[in-house]
N, C-alpha and C positions, 0 to 999 in steps of 0.2 A: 635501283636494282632491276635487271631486266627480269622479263618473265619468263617464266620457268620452260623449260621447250624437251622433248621428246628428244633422248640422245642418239637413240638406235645401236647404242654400243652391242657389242658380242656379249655372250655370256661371260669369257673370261675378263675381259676388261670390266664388263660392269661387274661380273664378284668383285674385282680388285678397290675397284671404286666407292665399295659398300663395305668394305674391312671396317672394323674398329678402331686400328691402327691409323688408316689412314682420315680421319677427323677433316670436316671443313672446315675452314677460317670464314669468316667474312671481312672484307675488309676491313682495316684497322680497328679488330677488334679480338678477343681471347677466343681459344679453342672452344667450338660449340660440343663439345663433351655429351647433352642429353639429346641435341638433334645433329643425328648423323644424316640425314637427308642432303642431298648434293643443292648447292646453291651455285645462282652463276652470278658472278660480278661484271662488270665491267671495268676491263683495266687497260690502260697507255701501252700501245705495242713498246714503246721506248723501253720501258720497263722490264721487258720479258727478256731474258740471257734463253741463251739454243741449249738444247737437253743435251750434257758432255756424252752421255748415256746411248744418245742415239745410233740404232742397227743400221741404219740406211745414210749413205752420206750423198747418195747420188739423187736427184730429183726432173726429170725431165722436164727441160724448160719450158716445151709446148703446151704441155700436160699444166703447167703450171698457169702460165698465162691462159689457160681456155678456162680454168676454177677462177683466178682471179677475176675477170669475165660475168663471172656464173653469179660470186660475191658484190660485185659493185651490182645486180638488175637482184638478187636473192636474199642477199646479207650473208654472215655464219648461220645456218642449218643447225650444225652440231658444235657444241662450245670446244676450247681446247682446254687443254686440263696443266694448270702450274702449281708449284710449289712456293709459296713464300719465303724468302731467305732473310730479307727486311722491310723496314718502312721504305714503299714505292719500290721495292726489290723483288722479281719472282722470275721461277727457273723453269723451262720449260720442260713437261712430264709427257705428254704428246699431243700431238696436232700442228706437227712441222710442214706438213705441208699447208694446211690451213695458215698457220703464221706467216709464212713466204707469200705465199696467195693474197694476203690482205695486204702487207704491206706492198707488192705489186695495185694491187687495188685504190690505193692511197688512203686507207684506214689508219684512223690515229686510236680508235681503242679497237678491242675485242672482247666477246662474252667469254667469260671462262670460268673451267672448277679451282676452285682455289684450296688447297690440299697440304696438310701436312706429309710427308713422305721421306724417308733416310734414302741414301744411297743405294742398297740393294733395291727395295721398291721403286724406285724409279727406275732401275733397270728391267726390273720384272712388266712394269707395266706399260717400256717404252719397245722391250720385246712382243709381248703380246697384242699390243696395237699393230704390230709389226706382221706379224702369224696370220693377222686378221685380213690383213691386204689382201682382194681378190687376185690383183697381178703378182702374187710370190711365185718363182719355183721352187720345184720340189726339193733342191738343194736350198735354198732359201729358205724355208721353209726349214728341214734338218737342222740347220746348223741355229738358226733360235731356238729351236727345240733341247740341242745340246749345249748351249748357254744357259739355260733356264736351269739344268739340271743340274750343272756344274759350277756356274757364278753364284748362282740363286738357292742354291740347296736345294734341290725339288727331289721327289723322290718323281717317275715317272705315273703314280696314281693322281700325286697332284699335279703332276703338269698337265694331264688328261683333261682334268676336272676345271683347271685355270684356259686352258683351251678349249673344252668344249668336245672334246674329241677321246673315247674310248683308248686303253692302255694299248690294242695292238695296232691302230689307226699309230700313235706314235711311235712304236716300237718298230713301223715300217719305214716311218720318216727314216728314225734315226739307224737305219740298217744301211739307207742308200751311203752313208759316210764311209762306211768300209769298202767301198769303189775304189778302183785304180783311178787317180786324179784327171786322166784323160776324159772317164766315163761319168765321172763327176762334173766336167764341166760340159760335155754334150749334154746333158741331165739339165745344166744351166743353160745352155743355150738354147734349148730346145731343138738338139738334132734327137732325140729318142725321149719318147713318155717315162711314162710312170713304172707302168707297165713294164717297158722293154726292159727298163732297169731291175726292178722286182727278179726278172727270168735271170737276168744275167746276175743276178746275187746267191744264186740256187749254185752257178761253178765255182769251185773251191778253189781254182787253180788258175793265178792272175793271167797267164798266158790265152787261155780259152777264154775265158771272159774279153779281152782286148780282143781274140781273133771276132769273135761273134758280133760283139760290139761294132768292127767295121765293117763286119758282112750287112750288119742294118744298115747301117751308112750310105756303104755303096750299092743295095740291092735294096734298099727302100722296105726292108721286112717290115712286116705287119705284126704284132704284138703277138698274138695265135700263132703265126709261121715261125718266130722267136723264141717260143713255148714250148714251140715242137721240137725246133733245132735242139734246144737246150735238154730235153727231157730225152732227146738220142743220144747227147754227148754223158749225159749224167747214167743211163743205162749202158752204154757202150763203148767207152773211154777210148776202146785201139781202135774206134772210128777215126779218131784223131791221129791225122796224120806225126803232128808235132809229140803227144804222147808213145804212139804208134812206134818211135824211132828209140833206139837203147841207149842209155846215158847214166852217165854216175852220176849221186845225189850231189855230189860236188857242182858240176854242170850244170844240174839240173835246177839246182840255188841260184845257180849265175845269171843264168837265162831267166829267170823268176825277175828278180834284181832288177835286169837291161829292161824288163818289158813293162815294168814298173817304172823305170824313172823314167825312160822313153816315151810312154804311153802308147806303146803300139806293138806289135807282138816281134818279138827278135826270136832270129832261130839261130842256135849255137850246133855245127855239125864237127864233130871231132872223133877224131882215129885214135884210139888207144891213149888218149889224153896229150900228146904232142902236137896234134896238126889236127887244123881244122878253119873252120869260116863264120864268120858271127855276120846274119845279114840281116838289116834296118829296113822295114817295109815303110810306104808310103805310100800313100793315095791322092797326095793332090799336093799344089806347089808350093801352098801355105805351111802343109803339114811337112814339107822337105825342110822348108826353112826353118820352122820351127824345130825341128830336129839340130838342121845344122847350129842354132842358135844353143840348143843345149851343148855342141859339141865341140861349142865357140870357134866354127868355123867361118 
């Protein structure tokens, strides 16, 4: 049995890991029932099946080879944490990168928690190690948050408490999801913070949201100048030009609709309901084709 070592878990993962529920095994032997204290085994990477569970399926290979690296001159640091299913049978609960990592390293065992756990807990706690990642974004970030609540049962008090993180600290995550999927994935990609998304959750009206959103785009707004914009359009609505113009709520559905599935702001102009012109903005050659690609041109 190795010795015992400093896990540096989060709060939420280590509550998880000190449930009642979740009891340690030790090696071939019965549920330790009066000491719930985390023990680390050593067990045969052969052994370990991948968490079905797991949030992240994508792993940067660099990223991985510079740990693996770090493993063969450091060893494991922090154990990885499995589930026994049978004799010389155990299922991974987290520390997938770590497992990849060793086995790149040529390791035939690893230190690990050996843990009882059903199915929803292993979700719970393969999401949580997840949340915990310093590289998440902030839609990243959301959408475990809205797994947790939804697969997991969570009421958001506890998801707060299982994360670490106060009920409006989550309730701001989980706001960014109501984004037009455009602004969702700039969000992902890191074309606008946190921040800009936040301003742009205050307009009620998908069309302004997408125009503002590519005013930061293309004019590099600053989070405060975004604040601003936003806090004229929400005081002063016939600032907006697209508002500004008269349309039936019929129209005015449609164009909602177009700027939504689009992701970019469409203007629908029409004369008494007969005649008129719907025009598809773009900004750059990706974002045409990407259009055209919706428009299976």
């Amino acid at each position: 049995m190795a010795a015992k070592k400093s896990t540096g878990l989060g709060k939420g993962l280590g509550a998880l890991l000190s449930e009642p529920s979740l009891i340690v095994h030790e090696l071939n032997a019965e549920p330790m029932i009066r000491d719930r204290s985390p023990l680390i085994g050593e067990i045969s990477i052969s052994q370990i099946e991948v968490n079905p569970f797991q949030p992240r399926s994508y792993f940067n290979e660099e990223a991985l080879s510079d740990l693996a690296k770090s493993i063969q001159v450091q060893g494991i640091i922090q154990p990885i944490t499995v589930r026994k299913l049978s004799e010389n049978k155990y299922q991974l609960i987290s520390g997938e990168r770590r497992l990849q990592a060793s086995k790149i390293a040529g390791l035939e065992q690893i230190p690990a928690y050996i843990r009882i756990a059903d199915d929803q807990q292993m979700l719970e706690m393969a999401l949580i190690e997840n949340i915990q990642r310093e590289n998440l974004n902030a839609i990243e970030i959301a959408l475990s948050y809205q797994r947790l609540l939804s697969e997991c049962d969570l009421k958001q008090e506890q998801l707060g408490d299982r994360v670490g993180k106060n009920r409006s600290t989550v309730t701001n995550y989980l706001r960014l999801l109501k984004l037009p999927p455009d602004i969702q994935i700039g969000l992902r990609d890191n074309l606008l913070s946190m921040g800009h998304a936040r301003s742009l959750i205050v307009i009620d009206d998908i069309v302004l949201q997408l125009e503002v959103f590519q005013k930061i785009l293309s004019e590099g707004l600053s989070v405060r100048k975004t604040e601003s914009i936003v806090r004229s359009l929400v005081n002063n609505k016939s600032s907006n030009p697209v508002k500004a113009a008269v349309m039936t709520p019929e129209i005015e559905k449609v164009q909602r609709q177009l700027s939504s599935h689009f992701g970019t702001m469409i203007k629908i102009k029409s004369k008494n309901n007969a005649k008129g012109e719907i025009s598809i903005p773009f900004t750059s050659v990706n974002e045409l084709n990407r259009i055209l690609d919706l428009l299976e041109i």
